[in-house]
C-alpha positions as CSV (number, residue, x, y, z in Angstrom):
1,X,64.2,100.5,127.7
2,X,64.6,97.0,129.0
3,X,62.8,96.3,125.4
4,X,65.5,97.7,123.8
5,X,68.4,95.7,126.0
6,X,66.1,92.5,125.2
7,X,66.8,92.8,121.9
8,X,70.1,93.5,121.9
9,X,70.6,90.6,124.1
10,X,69.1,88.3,121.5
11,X,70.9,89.7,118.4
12,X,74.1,89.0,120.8
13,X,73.1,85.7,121.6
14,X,72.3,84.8,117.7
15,X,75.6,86.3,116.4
16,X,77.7,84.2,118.6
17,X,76.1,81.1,117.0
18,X,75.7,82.0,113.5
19,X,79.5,81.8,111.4
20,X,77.4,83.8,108.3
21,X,76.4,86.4,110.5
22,X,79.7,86.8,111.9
23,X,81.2,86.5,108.5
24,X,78.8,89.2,106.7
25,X,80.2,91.5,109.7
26,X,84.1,91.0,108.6
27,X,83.2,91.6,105.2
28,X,81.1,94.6,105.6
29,X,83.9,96.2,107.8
30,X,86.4,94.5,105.0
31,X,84.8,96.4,102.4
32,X,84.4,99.5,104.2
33,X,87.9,99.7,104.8
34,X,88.9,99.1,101.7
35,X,86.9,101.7,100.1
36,X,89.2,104.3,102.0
37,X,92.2,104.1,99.5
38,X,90.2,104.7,96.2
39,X,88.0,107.8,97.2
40,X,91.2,109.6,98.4
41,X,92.6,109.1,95.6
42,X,89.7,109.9,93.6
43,X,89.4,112.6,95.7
44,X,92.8,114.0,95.0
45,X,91.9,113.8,91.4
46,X,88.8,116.0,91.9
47,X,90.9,118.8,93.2
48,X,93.1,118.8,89.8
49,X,89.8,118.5,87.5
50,X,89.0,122.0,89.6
51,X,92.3,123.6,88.3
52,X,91.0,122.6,84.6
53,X,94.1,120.1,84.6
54,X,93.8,116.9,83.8
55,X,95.0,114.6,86.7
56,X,98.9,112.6,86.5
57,X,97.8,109.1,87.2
58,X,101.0,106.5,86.4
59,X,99.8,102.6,85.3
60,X,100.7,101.2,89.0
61,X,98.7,103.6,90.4
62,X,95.9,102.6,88.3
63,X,96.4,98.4,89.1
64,X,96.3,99.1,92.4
65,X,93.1,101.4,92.9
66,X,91.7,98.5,90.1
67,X,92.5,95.9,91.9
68,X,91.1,97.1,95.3
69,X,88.0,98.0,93.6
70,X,87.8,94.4,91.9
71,X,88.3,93.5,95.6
72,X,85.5,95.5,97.1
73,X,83.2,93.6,94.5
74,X,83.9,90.7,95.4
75,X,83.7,91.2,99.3
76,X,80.0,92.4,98.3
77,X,79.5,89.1,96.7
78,X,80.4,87.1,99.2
79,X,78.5,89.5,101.5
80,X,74.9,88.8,99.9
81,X,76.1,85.2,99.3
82,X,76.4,85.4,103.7
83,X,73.0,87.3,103.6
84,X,71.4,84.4,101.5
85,X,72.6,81.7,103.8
86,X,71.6,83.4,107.1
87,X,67.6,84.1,105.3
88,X,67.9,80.0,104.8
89,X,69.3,79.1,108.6
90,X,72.5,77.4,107.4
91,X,75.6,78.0,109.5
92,X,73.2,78.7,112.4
93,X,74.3,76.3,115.5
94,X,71.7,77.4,118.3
């Protein structure tokens, strides 16, 4: 057990210090959080493809679930671009 605290103590101590860590953490809960809007709705349109209807989706409706997905993406981007930098040690200041 005092293993396990050890550890957890160290991954503490290096996440203070390393701005990419910290920074893949924001974007992974960034990304999670956006992902919330476009599977209900995708959801929603599940349950009228059930009924055999085709589901009402109006054009703002559509930019917007587009343009949170396009915004997902690019969170995941910049998340392995965080990943690559903390493999290399930059941004590391211990």
């Amino acid at each position: 057990m005092s293993a396990l605290f050890a550890f957890l103590h160290h991954l503490a101590a290096f996440a203070v210090v390393s701005a990419p860590f910290v920074a893949k953490l924001c974007l992974f809960l960034a990304v999670g959080l956006l992902s919330i809007y476009p599977t209900r709705e995708f959801l929603a349109w599940g349950r009228a493809l059930r009924r055999g209807q085709v589901p009402a989706v109006d054009e703002s409706k559509l930019r917007r679930i587009r343009a949170v997905i396009h915004c997902e993406l690019a969170g995941v981007a910049l998340l392995i671009l965080c990943a690559a930098l903390m493999a290399r040690g930059i941004g590391y200041a211990g």
